[in-house]
C-alpha positions as CSV (number, residue, x, y, z in Angstrom):
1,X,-2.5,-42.5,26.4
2,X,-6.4,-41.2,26.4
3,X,-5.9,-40.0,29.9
4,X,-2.7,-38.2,28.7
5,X,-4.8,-36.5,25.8
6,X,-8.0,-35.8,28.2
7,X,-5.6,-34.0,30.2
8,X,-3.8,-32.2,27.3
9,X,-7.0,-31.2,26.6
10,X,-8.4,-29.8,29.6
11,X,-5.0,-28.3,30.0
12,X,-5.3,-26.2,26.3
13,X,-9.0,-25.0,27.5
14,X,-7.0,-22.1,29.7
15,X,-4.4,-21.9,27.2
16,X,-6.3,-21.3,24.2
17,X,-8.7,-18.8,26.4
18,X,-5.4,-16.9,27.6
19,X,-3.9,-16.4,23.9
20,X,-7.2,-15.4,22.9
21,X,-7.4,-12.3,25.4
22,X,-3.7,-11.5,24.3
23,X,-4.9,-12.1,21.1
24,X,-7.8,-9.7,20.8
25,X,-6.7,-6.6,23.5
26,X,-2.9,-6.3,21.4
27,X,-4.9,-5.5,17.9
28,X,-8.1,-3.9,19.2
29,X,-5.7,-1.3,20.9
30,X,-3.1,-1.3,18.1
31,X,-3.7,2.1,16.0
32,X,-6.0,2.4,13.5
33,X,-9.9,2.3,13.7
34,X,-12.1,0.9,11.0
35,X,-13.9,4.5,10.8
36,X,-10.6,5.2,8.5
37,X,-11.7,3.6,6.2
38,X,-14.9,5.4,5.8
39,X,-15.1,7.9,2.9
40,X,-15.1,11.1,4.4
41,X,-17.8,12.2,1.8
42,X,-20.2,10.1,4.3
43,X,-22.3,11.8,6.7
44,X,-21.6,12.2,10.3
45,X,-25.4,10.0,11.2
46,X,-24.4,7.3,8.4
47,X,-20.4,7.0,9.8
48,X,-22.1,6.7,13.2
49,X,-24.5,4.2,12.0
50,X,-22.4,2.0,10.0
51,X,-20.1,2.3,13.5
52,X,-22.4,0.9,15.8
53,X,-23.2,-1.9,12.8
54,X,-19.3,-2.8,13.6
55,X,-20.0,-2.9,17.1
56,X,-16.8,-0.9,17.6
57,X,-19.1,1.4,20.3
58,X,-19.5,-1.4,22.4
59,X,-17.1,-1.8,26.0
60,X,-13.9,-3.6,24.9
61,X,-14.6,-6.7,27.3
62,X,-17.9,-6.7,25.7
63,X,-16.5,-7.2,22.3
64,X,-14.1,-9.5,23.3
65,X,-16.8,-11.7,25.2
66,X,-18.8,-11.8,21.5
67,X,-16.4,-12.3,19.8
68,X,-14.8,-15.3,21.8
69,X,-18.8,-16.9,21.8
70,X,-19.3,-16.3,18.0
71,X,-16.2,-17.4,17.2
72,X,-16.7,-21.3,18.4
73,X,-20.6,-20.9,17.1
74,X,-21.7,-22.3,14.2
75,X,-25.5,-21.5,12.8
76,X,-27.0,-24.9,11.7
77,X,-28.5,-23.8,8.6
78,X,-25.4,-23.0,6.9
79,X,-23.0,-25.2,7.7
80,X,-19.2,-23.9,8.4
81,X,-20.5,-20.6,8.0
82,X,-19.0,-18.6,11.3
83,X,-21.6,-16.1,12.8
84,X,-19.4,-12.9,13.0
85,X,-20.4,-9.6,13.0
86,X,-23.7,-7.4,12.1
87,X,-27.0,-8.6,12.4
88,X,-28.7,-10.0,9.3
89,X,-32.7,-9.9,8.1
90,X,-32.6,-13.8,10.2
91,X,-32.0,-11.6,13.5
92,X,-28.5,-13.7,13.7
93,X,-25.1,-12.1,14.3
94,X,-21.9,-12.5,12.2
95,X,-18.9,-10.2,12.6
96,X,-18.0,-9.2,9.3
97,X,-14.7,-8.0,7.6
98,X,-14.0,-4.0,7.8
99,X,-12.9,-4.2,4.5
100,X,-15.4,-6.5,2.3
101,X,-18.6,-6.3,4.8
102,X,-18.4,-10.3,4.3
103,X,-18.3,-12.9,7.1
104,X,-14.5,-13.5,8.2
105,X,-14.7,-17.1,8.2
106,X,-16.3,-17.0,4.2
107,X,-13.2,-15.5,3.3
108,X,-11.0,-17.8,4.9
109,X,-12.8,-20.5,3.7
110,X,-12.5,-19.1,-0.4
111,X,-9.0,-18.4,0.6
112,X,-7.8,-21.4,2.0
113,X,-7.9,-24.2,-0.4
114,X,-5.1,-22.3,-2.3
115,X,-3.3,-22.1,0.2
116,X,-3.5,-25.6,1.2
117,X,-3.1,-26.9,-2.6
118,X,0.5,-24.5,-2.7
119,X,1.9,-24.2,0.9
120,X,0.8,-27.9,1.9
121,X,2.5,-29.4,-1.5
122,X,5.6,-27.4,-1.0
123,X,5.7,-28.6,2.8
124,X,5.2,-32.1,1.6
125,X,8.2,-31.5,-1.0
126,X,10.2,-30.3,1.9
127,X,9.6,-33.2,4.2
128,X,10.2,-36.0,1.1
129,X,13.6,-34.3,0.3
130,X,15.0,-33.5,3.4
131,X,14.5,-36.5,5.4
132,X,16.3,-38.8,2.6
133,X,19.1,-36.3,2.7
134,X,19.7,-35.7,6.2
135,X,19.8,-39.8,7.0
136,X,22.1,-40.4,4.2
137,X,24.4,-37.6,5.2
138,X,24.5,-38.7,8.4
139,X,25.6,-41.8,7.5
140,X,28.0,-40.8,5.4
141,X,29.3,-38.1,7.6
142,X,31.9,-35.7,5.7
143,X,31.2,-37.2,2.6
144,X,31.2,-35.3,-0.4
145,X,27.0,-36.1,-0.6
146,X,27.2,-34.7,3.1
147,X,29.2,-31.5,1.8
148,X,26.8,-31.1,-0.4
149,X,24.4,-31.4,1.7
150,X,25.3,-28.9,4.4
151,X,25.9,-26.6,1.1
152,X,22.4,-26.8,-0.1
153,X,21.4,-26.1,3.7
154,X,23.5,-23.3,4.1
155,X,21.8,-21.8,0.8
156,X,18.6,-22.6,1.8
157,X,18.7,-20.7,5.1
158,X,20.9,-18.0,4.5
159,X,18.9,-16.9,0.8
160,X,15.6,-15.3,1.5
161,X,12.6,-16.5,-0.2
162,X,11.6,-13.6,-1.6
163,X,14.9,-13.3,-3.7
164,X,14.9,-17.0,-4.9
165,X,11.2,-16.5,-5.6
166,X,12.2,-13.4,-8.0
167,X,15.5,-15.5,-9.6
168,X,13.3,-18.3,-9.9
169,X,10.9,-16.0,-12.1
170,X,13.4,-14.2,-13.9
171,X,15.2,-17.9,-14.9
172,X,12.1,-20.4,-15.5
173,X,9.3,-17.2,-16.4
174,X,10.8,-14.3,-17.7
175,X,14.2,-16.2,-19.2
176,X,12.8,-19.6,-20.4
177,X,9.0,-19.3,-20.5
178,X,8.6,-22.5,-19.0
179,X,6.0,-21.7,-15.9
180,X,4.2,-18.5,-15.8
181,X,4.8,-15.6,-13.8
182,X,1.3,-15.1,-11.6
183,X,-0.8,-17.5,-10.4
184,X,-4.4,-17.9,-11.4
185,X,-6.9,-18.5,-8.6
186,X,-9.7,-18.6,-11.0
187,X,-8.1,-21.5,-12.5
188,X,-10.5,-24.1,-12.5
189,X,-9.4,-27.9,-13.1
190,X,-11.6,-29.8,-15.1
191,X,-9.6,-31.9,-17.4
192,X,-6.0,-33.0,-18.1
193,X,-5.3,-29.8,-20.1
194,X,-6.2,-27.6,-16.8
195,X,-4.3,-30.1,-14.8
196,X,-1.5,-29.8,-16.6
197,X,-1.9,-25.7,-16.1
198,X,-2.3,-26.2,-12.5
199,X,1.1,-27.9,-12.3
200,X,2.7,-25.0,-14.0
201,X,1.7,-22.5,-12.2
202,X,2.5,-24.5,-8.8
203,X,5.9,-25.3,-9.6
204,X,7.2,-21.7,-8.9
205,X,6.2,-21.4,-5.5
206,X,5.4,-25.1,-4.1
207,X,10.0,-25.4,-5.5
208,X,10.4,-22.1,-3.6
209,X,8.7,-23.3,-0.6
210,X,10.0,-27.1,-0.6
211,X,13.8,-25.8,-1.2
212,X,13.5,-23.7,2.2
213,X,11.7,-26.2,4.2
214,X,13.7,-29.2,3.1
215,X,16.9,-27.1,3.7
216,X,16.2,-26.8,7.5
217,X,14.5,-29.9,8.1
218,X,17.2,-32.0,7.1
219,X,19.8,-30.6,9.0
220,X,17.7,-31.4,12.2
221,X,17.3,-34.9,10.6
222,X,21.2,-35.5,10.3
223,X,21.8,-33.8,13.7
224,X,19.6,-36.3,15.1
225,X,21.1,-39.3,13.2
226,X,24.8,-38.2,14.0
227,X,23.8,-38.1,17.9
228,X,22.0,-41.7,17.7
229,X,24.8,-42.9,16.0
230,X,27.1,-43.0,18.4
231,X,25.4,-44.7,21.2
232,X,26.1,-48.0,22.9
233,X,23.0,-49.4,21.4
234,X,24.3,-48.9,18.2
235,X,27.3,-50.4,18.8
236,X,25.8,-53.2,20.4
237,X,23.6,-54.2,18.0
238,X,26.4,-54.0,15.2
239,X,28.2,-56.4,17.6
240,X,25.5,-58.7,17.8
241,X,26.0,-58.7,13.5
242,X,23.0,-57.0,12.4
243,X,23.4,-55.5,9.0
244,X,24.1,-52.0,8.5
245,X,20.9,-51.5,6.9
246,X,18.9,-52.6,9.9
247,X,20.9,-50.5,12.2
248,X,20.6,-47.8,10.3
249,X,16.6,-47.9,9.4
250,X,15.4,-49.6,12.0
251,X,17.6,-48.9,15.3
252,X,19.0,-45.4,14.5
253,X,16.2,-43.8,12.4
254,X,13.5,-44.4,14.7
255,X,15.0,-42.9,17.7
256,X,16.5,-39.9,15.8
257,X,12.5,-39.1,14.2
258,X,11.3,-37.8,17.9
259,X,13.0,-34.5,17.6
260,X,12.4,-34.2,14.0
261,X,8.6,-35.0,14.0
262,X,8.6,-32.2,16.9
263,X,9.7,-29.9,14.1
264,X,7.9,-31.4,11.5
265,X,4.1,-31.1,13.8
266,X,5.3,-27.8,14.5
267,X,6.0,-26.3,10.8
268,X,2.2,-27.9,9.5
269,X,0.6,-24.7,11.1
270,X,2.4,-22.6,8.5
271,X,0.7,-24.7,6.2
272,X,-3.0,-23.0,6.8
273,X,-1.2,-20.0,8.2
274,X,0.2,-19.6,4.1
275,X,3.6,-18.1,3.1
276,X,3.3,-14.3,3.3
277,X,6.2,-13.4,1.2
278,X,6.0,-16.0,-1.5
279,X,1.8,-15.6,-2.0
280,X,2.2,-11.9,-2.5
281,X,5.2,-12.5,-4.7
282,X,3.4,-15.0,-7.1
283,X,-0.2,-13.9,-6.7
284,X,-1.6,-16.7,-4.7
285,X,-4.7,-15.7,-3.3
286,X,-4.3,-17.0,-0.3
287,X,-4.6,-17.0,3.7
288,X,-1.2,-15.2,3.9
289,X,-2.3,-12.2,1.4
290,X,-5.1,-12.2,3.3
291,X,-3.6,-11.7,6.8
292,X,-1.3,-8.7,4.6
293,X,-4.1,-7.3,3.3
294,X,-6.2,-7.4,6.6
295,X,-3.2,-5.3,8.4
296,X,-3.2,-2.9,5.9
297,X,-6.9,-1.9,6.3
298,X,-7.1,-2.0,9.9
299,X,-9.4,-5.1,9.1
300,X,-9.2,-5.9,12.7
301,X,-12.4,-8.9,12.9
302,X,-9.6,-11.1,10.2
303,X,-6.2,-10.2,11.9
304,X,-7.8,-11.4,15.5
305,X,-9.7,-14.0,13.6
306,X,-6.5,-15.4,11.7
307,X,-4.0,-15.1,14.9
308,X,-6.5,-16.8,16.8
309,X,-6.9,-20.0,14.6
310,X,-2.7,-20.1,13.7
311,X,-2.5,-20.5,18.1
312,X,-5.0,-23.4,17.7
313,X,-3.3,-25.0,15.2
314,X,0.1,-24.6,17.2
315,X,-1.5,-26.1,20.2
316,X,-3.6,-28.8,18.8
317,X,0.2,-30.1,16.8
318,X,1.8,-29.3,20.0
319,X,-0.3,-32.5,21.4
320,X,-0.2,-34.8,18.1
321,X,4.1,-34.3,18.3
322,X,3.9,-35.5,22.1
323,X,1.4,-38.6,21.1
324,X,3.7,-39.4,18.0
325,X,6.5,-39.7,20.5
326,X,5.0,-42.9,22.0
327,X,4.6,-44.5,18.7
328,X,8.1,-43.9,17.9
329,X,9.7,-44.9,20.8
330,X,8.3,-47.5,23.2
331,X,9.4,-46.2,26.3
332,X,8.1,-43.3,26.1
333,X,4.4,-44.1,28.3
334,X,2.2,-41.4,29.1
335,X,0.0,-43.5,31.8
């Protein structure tokens, strides 16, 4: 298996370097320039000045060359902090946001522990539901559990989140006061009180969240367990007078997790990559709002910078699914 994941790794070198040209050239020539959103009440020397600060004069392959080496650079004396962008009074360089003159990765970084905290519980929520419901429906094929089941699915992939985001506030915020309507980033936990707060304001979003993810997850999860199911080995080992619990849990269930765990490794990106629609609708103040926010002011240094680090992501749980599948199922060898 290490000389699997050596290759893998080798192997995502290219890949990653070809999604980063792809990357870069489809937003630097999208429209829109970062000189819109200078005041026009500067002067023509300033604009030009403040410009070539950007490094938006510079050759396109030459921006794209910094900004592929600054991006994997890290300057020692501060830690994660990301060198992007204008030069500073310690003669390093750090490309910085269009819109808040800040470094991009600073941003990210104040940005993303609410998104983990909301989007990474409500994934979590997802996973805890749906994998319960999609084995026992499976098991109880055309049940009415299993109706239920495939109704709740049905509702969960057909609904958008942005309308049961809005019922959800109209019923549990608006109707019965019970959670509150925005959520406060400021909020900071520092005893059981705030804690308590912290839940409240979570609930919303992380139920809006779980409901969609669980919805789809488990109907990959009793898909899977219908199609195990019915093999010979199953069969066999009921012969052989196994219990039904141990066919079930131990045979069936661990064959029928290699698809889902492809789905599962596959959905954690969206976790850093945040929930667009459903962090604008209840004011989290995370990575998706900043990826909306970035588009709408031509912030170009964020948009490339956030694209870039969702394709790692994708790639790097792209490997963990494919070494999971060897734990799971013992014939599965990769040397």
């Amino acid at each position: 298996m290490l000389n699997y994941t050596l290759r893998r790794l080798l192997l995502a070198i290219p890949t990653l370097l070809l999604i980063s040209l792809v990357i870069f050239f489809l937003v630097d020539l999208a429209p829109g320039s970062p000189a819109s959103e200078i005041p026009l009440t500067v002067p023509a020397e300033v604009r030009m000045k403040i410009l070539e600060a950007l490094g938006v004069n510079e050759p396109v392959h030459v921006r794209y060359l910094l900004w592929l080496k600054q991006f994997f650079w890290v300057e020692p004396l501060n830690g994660f902090d990301a060198i992007f962008g204008t030069h500073y009074a310690d003669g390093m360089q750090r490309i910085i946001s269009y819109q808040s003159r800040a470094p991009v990765f600073g941003i990210i970084g104040d940005r993303i522990p609410q998104t983990l905290i909301v989007i990474g519980s409500a994934y979590f929520l997802g996973v805890v539901i749906a994998l319960p419901i999609g084995i026992y429906s499976a098991y109880r094929q055309y049940s009415i559990f299993d109706q239920l089941g495939t109704m709740f699915a049905m509702i969960g992939f057909s609904v958008p989140t942005f309308f049961t985001g809005t019922l959800f506030i109209i019923i549990f915020a608006v109707g019965l006061g019970w959670f509150p309507t925005k959520y406060d980033t400021t909020l900071d936990v520092t005893d059981w009180e705030s804690f308590l707060k912290q839940l409240r304001q979570m609930a919303m979003p992380v139920m809006v969240l779980g409901l969609a993810n669980a919805a789809s997850i488990s109907r990959y999860m009793r898909s899977s367990m219908l199609e195990n199911m019915g093999q010979d080995y199953v069969r066999t080992a009921r012969a052989k007078g196994m219990s039904e619990r141990t066919v079930v849990l131990k045979h069936v269930l661990r064959n029928s997790l290699i698809p889902v765990v492809t789905v599962i490794a596959l959905g954690i990106p969206s976790i850093f990559g945040g929930a667009i629609i459903t962090e604008n609708l209840f004011g989290v103040n995370g990575i998706g709002s900043a990826l909306i926010q970035a588009i709408h002011g031509n912030d170009l240094p964020m948009v490339q910078t956030l694209a870039f680090i969702f394709a790692i992501l994708i790639v790097t749980f792209n490997l963990v699914a494919d070494l999971l599948y060897g734990m799971l199922d013992p014939r599965i060898r990769y040397d």
